[in-house]
C-alpha positions as CSV (number, residue, x, y, z in Angstrom):
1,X,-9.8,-6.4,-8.8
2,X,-8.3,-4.8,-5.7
3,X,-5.5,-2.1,-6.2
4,X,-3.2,-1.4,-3.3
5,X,-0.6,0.9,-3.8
6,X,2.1,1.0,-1.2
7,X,4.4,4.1,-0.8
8,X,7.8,4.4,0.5
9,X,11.2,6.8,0.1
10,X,12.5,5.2,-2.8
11,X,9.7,2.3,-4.1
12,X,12.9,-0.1,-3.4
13,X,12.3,-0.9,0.4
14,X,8.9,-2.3,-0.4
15,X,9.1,-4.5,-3.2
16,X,9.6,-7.2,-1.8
17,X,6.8,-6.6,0.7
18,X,4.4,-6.4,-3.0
19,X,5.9,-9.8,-4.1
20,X,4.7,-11.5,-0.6
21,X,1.5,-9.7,-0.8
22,X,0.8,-10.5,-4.3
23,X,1.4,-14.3,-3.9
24,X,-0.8,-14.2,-0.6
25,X,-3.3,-12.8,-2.7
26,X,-2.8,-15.3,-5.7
27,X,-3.1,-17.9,-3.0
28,X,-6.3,-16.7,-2.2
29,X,-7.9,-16.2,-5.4
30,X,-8.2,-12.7,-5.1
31,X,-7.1,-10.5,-8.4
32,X,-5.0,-7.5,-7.1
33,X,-3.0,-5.3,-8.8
34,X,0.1,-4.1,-5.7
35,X,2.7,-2.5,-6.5
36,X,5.1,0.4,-4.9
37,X,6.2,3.8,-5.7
38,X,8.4,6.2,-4.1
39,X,6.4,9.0,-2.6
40,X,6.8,11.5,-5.2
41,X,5.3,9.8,-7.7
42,X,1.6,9.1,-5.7
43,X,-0.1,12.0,-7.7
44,X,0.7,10.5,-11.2
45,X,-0.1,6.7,-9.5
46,X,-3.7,7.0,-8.5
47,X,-5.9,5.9,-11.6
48,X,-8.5,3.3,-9.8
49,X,-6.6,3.1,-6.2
50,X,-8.5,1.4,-3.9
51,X,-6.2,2.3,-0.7
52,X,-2.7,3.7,-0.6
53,X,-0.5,2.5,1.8
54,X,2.7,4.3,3.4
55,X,5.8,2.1,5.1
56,X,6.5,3.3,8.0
57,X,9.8,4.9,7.2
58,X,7.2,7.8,5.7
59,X,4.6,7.9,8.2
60,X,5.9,11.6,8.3
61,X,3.8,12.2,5.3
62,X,0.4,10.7,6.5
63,X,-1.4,14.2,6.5
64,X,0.3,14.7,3.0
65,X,-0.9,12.0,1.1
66,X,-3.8,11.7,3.1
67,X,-4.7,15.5,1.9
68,X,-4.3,14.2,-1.8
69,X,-5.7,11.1,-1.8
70,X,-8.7,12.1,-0.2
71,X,-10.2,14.4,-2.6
72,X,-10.8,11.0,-4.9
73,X,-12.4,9.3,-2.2
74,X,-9.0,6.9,-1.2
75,X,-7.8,5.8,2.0
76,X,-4.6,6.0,3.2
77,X,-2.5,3.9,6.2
78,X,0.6,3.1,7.7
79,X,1.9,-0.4,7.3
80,X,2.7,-1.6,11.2
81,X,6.5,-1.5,11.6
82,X,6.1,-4.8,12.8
83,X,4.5,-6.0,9.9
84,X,6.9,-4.3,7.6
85,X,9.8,-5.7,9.2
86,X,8.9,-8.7,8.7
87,X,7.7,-8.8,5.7
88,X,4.6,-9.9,6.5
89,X,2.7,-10.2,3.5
90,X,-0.7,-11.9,4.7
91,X,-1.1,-9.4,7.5
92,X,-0.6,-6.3,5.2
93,X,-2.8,-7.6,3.0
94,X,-5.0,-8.3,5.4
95,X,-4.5,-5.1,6.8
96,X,-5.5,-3.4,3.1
97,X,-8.7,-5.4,2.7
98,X,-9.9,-4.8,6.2
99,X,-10.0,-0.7,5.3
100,X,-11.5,-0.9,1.9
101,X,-14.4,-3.6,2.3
C-alpha cells in the first residue's frame, strides 16, 4: 500500500485533488492511502509515509518539511502549479509514484 500525504495551508485546498488521485489510483488497482493535512499537523501525520507532498501555495516551506521528514527516510515535493490547478489527479499521482519507486 502506497501512502501519499499531501500538505497545504489549511488541508481544504487539496481535498479534492485526494479524491481525484484516490479514484486514479482505484482505477488502477493500486491500494493507496492519500489524504491532506494542513501543514501544521505533518509531525503528528507521518506513521508509514511513503512521500509527502506540498501544494504549491506552500512551497515556502520545502526546506521545512523537507528538514523533518528526512530524518525518517521520506521524501518530500511540490505539486506542479499546473497540475494543482487543474486538478490533475493522474499526473500527481504519477508524479508521487515516480519519486518513491
Amino acid at each position: 500500500m502506497k501512502k501519499i500525504l499531501l500538505c497545504c495551508a489549511a488541508g481544504m485546498s487539496t481535498s479534492l485533488l485526494v479524491t481525484k488521485m484516490q479514484n486514479e489510483a482505484k482505477n488502477t488497482g493500486m491500494e493507496s492511502k492519500i489524504w491532506a493535512i494542513p501543514v501544521e499537523e505533518l509531525s503528528n501525520n507521518l506513521n508509514g509515509v511513503d512521500i509527502v507532498l506540498l501544494g504549491p501555495q506552500i512551497k515556502y516551506k520545502l526546506n521545512e518539511v523537507k528538514a523533518v521528514c528526512e530524518k525518517l527516510n521520506i521524501p518530500v515535493d511540490v505539486i506542479n502549479m499546473i497540475d494543482y490547478g487543474t486538478m490533475n489527479g493522474k499526473k500527481v499521482l504519477d508524479f508521487a509514484l515516480n519519486i518513491i519507486k
